[in-house]
C-alpha positions in Angstrom: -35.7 186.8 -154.2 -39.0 186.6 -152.6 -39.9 182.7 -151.5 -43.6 181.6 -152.8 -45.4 180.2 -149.9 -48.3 177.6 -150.8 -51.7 178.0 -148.5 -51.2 175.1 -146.8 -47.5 176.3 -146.0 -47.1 177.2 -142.0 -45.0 180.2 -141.4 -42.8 180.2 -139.0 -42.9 183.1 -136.5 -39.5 183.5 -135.4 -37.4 181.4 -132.1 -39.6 181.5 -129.3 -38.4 182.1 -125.8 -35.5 180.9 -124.6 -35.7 179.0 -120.9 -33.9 180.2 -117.9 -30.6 178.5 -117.4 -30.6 176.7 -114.5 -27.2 176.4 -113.7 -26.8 179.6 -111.1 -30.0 178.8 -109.3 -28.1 174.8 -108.6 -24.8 176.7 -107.7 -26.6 178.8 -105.5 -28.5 175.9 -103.8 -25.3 173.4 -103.7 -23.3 176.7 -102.4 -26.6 176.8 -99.2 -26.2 173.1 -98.8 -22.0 173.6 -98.5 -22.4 176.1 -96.2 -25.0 174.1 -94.2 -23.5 171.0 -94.0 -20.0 173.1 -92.5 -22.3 174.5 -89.9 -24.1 172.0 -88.8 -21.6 170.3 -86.4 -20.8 173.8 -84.6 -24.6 174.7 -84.4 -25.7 171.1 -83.2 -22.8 171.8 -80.3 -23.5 175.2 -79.7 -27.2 174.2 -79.4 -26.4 171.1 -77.0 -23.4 173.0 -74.8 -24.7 177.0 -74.4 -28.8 176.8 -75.2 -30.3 173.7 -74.2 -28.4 174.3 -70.6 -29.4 178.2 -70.6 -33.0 176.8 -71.1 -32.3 173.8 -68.6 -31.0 176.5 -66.1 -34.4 178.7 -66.4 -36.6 176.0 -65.8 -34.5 174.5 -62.5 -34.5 178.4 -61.4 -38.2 177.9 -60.7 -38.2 174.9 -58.2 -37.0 173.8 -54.8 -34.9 170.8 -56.2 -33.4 168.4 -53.8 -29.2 167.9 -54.0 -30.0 164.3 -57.1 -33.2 165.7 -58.4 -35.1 163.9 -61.1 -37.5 164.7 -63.8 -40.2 163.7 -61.9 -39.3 166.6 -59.3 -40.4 169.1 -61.8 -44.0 167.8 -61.8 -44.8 168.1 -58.2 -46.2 171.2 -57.3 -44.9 171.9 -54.1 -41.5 172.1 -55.2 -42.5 175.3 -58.0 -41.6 178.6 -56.0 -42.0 181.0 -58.8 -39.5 184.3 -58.5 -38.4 183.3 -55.1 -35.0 182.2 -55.9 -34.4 185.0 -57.8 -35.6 187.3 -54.9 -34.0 185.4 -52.3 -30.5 185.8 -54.4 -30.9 189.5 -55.0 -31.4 189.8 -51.3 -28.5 187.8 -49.6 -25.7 190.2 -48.4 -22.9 187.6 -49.6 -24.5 187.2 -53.4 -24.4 191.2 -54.1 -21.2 191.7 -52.5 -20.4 188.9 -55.1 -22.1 191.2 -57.6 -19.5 194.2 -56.3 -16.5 192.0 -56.5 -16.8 191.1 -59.9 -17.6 194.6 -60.8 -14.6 195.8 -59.2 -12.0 193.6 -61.1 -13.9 194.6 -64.3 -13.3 198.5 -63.9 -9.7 198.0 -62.4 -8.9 195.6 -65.4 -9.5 198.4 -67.9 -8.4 201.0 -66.1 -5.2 199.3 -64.9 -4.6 196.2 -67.4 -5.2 198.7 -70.2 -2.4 201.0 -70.2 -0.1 198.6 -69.0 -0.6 196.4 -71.7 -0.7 199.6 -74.1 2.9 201.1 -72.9 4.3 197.8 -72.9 3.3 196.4 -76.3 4.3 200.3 -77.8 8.0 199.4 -76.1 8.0 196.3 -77.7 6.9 197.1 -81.1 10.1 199.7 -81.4 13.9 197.8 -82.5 14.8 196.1 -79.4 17.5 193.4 -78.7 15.7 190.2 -77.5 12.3 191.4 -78.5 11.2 188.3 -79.2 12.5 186.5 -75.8 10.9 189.4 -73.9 7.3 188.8 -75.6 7.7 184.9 -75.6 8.2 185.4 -71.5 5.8 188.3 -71.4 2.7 185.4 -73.1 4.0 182.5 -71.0 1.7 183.1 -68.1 -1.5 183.8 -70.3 -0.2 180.0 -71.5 -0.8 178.2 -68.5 -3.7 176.3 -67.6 -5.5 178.4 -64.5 -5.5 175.1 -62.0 -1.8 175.3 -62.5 -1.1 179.2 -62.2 -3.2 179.3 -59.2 -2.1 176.4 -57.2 1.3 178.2 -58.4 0.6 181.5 -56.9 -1.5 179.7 -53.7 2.2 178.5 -52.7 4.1 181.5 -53.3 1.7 183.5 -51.3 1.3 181.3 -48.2 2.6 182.5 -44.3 5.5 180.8 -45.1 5.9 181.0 -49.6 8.0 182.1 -50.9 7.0 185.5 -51.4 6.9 186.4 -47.7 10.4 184.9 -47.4 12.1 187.1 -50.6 10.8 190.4 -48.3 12.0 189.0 -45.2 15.2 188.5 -46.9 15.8 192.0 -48.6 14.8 193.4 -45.1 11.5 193.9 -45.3 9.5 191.9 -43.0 7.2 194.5 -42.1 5.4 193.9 -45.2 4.5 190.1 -44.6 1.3 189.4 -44.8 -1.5 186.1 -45.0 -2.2 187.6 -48.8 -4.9 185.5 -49.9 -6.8 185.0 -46.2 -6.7 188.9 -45.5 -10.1 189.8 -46.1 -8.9 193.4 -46.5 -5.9 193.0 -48.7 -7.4 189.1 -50.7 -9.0 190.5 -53.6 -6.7 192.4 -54.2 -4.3 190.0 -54.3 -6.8 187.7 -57.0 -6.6 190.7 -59.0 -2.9 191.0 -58.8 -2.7 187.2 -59.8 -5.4 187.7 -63.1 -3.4 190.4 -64.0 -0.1 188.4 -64.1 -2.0 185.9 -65.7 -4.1 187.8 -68.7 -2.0 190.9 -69.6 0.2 188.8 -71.6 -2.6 188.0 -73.7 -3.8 191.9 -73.8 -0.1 192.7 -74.8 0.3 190.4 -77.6 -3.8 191.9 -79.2 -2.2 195.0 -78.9 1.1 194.2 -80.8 -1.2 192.7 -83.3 -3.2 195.7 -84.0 0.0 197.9 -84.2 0.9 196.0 -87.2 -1.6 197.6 -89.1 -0.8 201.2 -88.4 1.2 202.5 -91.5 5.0 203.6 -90.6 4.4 206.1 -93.2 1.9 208.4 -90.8 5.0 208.3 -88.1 7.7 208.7 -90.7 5.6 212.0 -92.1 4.8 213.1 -88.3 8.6 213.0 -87.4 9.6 215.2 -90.3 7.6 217.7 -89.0 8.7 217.6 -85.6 7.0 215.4 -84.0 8.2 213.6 -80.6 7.8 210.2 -80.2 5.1 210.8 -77.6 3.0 213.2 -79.5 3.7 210.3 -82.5 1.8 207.7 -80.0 -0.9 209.9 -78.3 -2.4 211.4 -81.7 -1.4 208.9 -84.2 -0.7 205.3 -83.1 -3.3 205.2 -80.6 -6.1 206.4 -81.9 -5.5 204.2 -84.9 -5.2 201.4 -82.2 -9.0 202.2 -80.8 -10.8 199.4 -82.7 -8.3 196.8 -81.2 -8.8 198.8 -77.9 -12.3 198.0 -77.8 -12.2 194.7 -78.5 -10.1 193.9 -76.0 -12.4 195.7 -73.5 -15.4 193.9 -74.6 -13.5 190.6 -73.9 -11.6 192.2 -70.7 -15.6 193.0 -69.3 -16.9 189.7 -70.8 -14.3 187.7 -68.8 -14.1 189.8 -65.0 -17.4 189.3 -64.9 -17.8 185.2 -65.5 -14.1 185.4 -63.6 -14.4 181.5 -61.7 -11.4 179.3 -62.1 -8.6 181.8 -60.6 -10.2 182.1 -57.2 -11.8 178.5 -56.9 -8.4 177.4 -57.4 -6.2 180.0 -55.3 -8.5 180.8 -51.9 -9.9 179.2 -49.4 -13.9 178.8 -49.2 -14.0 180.9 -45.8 -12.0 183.4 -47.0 -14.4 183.7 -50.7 -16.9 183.7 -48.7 -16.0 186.7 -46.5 -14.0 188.9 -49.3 -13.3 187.8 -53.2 -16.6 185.7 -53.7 -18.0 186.2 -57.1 -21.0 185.1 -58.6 -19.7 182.3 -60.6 -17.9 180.9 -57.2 -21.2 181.4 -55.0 -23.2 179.8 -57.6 -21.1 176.8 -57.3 -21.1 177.0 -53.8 -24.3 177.2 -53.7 -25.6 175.1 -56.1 -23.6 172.2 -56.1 -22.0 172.0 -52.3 -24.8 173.5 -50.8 -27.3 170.9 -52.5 -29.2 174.0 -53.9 -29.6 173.3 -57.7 -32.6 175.2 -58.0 -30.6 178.6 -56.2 -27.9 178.0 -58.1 -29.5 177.6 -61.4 -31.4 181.2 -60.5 -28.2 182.5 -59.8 -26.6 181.0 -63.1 -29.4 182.8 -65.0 -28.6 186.0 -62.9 -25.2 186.1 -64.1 -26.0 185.3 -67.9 -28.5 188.3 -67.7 -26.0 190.9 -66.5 -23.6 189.0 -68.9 -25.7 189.6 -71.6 -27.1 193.5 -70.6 -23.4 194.5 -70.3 -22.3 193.1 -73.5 -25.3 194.3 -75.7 -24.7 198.2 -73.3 -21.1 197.7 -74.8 -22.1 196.6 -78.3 -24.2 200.0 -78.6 -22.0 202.2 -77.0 -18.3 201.1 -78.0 -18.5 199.0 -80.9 -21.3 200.4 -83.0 -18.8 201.6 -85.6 -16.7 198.8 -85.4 -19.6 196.9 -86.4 -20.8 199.4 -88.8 -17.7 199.3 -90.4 -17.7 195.2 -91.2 -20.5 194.8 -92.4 -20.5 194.4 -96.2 -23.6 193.0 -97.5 -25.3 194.8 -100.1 -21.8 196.6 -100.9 -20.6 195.3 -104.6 
């Protein structure tokens, strides 16, 4: 039944368009303010304790400060020496054998920290009675605050300690020595001691990643003959590698800003002569010395290589790693 329209009648042309809902677009915006509002605290302390100082540090690196320097120091222009410090650093004999020492823990950390840790957190992921005393003593020493472990170890390893006296004891006196002021045998004696103290941690990463290899690929191997050995070289550990990597990144990140351990354990004359390394001689320098302005060039120095190595590493070692988490734009 058709309806009769009169002239003056409007027609109506149909429901116009709809608005946008609004609602996702304030989710969205009160999910950005969530997620600043949780992030602010860390990035106002990350700003205040790692870039403000970094930027503080680049600035001083430019100067000839005195030992209780003040603002106004930075305006006078006699005390602006440009690139100096940095060329006087990479010059001195004592700050690139620094340079060397560090570099030497980091390449015998990996290549002897590493397996170590490997072998012993593959023994200790197999049914063992008292496996869980033996990885409770195995993490102590990675518990203890460094000041402690190396007065500890600074006692133990004196003419007299206790260490000289157990070899003595079982008849083997000929093997005395001053361990931490023998320039030929002291570093490697700190490296002994950072062992002791950071394998535990290295052990337990590694335990942790073994957790996620599947029993079932060992299981399958050992049905088809597989030894244990040949299970571990072409199953566990390459499945192990991400874990491996990351441990090396931190392992490189850590021998090479390596300070508290030998600060604590030798003697200024003998870090000076042997197992200085570049966060001790910037200390030294820098503070003891009444060098802020060295010091701060060499603090720079050491955040540079800090930061060359790390990115060298990130492109090299854990490119697929990386690859591998990121998920954005995967739905």
């Amino acid at each position: 039944m058709t309806a009769l329209l009169s002239p003056g009648s409007a027609v109506s042309a149909g429901p116009g368009p709809t608005p946008a809902p609004r609602r996702p677009q304030r989710r969205e915006g009160r999910k950005r303010l969530e997620i600043l509002l949780l992030v602010a605290p860390a990035l106002v302390l990350f700003l205040g304790f790692v870039i403000v100082p970094v930027i503080l540090a680049a600035v001083y690196s430019f100067y000839n400060l005195p030992p209780a320097f003040q603002w106004d120091d930075l305006a006078d222009p006699e005390r602006f020496v440009g690139f100096d410090n940095y060329v006087r650093a990479l010059t001195t004999p004592e700050f690139l054998r620094a340079i060397g020492n560090n570099f030497f823990i980091l390449v015998m950390s990996l290549l002897v920290q590493g397996p170590i840790a490997i072998g012993v957190a593959l023994l200790l992921n197999r049914a063992l009675r008292g496996r869980g005393a033996l990885r409770l003593l195995i993490f102590v020493p990675y518990v203890l605050a460094e000041v402690i472990a190396g007065l500890s170890w600074k006692l133990l390893l004196q003419p007299n300690g206790a260490v000289n006296a157990t070899l003595e004891a079982v008849g083997l006196g000929a093997l005395t020595r001053n361990w931490l002021a023998d320039p030929s045998i002291a570093l490697w004696t700190i490296f002994f001691i950072l062992t002791w103290k950071y394998i535990g941690f290295a052990i337990l990463l590694f335990l942790a990643g073994l957790q996620g290899v599947p029993d079932e690929l060992a299981e399958a191997a050992q049905l088809d003959g597989a030894s244990w050995w040949q299970i571990q070289r072409y199953i566990t550990i390459p499945l192990l590698a991400p874990t491996i990597r990351i441990w090396a990144f931190l392992s490189i990140i850590g021998s090479l800003q390596v300070f508290d351990m030998v600060w604590v354990t030798v003697a200024p004359t003998v870090r000076g002569m042997a197992t200085e390394t570049m966060a001790t001689y910037m200390v030294q320098q820098g503070q003891f010395a009444g060098q802020p302005g060295y010091g701060s060039a060499i603090a720079v120095i050491l955040f540079f290589i800090s930061l060359v190595v790390a990115l060298v590493y990130q492109r090299l070692a854990l490119r697929r790693d990386l690859r591998g988490a990121l998920t954005s734009g995967v739905r």
